[in-house]
TIRORO-459403 format. One record per residue: x, y, z of N, C-alpha, C in turn; residue in one letter. Coordinates in pm, whole numbers, plus 50000, padded with zeros to 5 digits. Layout:
XYZXYZXYZA...
// end
This chain:
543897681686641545087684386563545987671986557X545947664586619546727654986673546577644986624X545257636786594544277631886517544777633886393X544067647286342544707647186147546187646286135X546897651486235548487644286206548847629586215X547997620886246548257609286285547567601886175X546317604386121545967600385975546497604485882X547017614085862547477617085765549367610585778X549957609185843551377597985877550687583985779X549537580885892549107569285831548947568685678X548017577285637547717578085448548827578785382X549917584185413551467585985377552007569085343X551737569185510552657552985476551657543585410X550317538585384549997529485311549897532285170X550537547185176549817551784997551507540784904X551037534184841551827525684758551527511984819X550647505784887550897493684972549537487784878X549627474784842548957467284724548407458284926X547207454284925546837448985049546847435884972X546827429284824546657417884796548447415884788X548807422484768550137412384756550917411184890X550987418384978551217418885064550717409785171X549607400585143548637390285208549387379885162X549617378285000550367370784931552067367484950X552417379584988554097379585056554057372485162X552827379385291552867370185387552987350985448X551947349685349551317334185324552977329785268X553627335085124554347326185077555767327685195X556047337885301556937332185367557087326385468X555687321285486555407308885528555877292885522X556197296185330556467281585314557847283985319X558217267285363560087266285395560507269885251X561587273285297562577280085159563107266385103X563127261284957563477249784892562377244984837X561057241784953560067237384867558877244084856X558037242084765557007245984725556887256784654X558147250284544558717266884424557527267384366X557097260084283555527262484197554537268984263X554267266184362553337268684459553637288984493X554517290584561555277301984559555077310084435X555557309384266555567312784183553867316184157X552947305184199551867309784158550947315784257X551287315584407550837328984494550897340784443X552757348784370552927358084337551687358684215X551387350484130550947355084016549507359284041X548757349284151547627355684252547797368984270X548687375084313548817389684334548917396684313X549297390584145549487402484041550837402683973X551717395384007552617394783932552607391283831X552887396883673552977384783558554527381083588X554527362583583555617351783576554937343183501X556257344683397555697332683286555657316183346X554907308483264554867293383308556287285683290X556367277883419557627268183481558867276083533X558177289983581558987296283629558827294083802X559867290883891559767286984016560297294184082X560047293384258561097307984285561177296884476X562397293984493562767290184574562817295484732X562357307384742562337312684871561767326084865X561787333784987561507344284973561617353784893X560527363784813561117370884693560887384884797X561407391684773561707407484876561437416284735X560307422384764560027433784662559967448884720X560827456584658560917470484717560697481484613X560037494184660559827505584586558727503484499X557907505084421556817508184361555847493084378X555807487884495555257472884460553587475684440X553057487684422551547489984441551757486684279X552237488984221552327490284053553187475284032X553097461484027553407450284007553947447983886X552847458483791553297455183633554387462283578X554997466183695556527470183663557457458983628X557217448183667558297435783677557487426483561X558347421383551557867407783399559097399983447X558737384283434559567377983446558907364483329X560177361783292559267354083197559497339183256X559317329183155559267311083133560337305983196X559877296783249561317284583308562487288683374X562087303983418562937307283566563577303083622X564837304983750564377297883840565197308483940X564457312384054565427320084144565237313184256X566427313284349566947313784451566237315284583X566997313784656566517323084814567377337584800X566017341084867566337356884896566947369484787X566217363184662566357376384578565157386384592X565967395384600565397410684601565477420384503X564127424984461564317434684326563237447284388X563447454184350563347470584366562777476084269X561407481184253560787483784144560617499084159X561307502984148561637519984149561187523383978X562137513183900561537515983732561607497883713X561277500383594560747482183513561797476783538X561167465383561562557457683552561687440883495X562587436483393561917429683289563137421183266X563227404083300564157393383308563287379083232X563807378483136563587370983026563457358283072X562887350082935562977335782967564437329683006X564187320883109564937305783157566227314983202X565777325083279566727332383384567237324283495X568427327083572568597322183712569557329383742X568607334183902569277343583990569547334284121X570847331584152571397326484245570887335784362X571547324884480571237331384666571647344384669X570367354684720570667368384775570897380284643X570337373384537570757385984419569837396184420X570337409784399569427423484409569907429084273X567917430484249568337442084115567397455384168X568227459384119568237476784165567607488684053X566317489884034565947500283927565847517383973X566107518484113565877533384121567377537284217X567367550284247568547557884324568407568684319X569307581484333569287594084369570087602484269X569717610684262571287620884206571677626784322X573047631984300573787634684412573637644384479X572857652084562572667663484615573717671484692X573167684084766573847692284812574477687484919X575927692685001576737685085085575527688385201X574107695285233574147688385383572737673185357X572927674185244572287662985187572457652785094X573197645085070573997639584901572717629684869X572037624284940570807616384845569817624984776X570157631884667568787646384639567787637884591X567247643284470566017636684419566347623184326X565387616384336565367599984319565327598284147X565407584884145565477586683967565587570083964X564607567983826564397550883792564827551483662X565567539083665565427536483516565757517283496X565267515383394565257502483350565967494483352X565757477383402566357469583422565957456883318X566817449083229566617440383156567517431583134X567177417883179567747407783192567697394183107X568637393783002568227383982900568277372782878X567407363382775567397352982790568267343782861X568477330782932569057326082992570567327683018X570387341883071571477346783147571277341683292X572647340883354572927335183515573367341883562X572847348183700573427356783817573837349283908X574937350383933575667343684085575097346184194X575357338084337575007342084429575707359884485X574107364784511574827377784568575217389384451X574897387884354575117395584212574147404384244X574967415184194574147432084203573997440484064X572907440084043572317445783914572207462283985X572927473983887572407487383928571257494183838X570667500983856569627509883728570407513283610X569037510483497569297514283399570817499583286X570907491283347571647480483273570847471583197X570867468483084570557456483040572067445083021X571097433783060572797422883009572027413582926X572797417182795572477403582693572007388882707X571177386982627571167367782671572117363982694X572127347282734572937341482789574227344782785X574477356482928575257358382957575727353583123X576857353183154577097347283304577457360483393X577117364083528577627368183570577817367583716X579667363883766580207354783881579247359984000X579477352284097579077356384202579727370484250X579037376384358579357394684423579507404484321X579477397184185579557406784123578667421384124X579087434084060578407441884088578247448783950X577127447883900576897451883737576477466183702X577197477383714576607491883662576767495583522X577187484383419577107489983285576657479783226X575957483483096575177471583035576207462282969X576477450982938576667435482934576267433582790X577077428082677576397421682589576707405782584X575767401082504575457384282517576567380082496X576267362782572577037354782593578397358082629X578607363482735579887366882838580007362082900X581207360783021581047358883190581997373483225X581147377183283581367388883376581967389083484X582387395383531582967392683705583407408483778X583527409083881584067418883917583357429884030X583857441284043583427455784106584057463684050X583597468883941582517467083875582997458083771X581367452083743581717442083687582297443383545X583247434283473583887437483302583647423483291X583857423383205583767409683110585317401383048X585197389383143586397386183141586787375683020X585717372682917585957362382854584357357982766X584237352782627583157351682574582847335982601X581807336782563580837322182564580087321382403X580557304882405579527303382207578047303182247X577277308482146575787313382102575327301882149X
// end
């Protein structure tokens, strides 16, 4: 009895676990954070990520929630992220050409609806994340589900983004508004 409870814990926890990318996560945080962005960029793509070409990724990338399914994320051309961005593939999340996500930015595609008081996280819920052409995330910028932000748009550092963004802005805030436009 003890046995099938203990395989079956186990089948639980690897059910969503990709064994190639996860070999691939390992190896790339290996390399020092700063160099060997190309190198990095094209481990992930070993693993299944599509990242478009001259897209680089400066440090550790932290992938959470659906990573067995990779082709949730698209990232396109001439990138460039940071250390320590983290994205959450709960639903798509899809960041255009000649993006840059500054130190520590999280985008966020899934969450909860609000459940009953002896529980408020009830059932889970994804929705889409889209990030447009050479738009800039500050260090530490928080994308929530379900936002798109227009091309080249800016948005400051800590900011925290729960409504969609249209192009060429700078954003700022908790939550974030748009404090001012930018020319095409």
């Amino acid at each position: 009895m003890a046995n099938t409870t203990v395989f079956r814990v186990l089948a639980a926890e690897f059910k969503g676990l990709s064994p190639r990318l996860a070999a691939i996560q390992a190896l790339a945080r290996l390399l020092p954070a700063g160099n060997f962005l190309r190198v990095r960029a094209l481990l992930y793509r070993t693993a299944g990520l599509r990242i478009g070409h001259g897209t680089v990724i400066a440090g550790k990338l932290n992938l959470s929630g659906d990573v067995a399914h990779c082709d949730k994320l698209t990232i396109g051309r001439n990138c460039y992220f940071n250390t320590g961005v983290h994205i959450n593939l709960g639903g798509a999340v899809r960041i255009a050409d000649r993006v840059s996500l500054g130190m520590d930015c999280l985008i966020v595609s899934a969450s909860h609806k609000i459940g009953t008081s002896s529980f408020r996280a009830g059932p889970g819920t994804a929705d889409p994340v889209v990030i447009g052409a050479g738009s800039w995330l500050g260090a530490r910028a928080v994308v929530l589900p379900g936002v798109e932000i227009g091309k080249g748009t800016v948005i400051a550092a800590g900011a925290v983004v729960t409504k969609s963004l249209p192009a060429n802005v700078v954003a700022a805030g908790i939550p974030a508004r748009v404090k001012r436009g930018l020319s095409a």
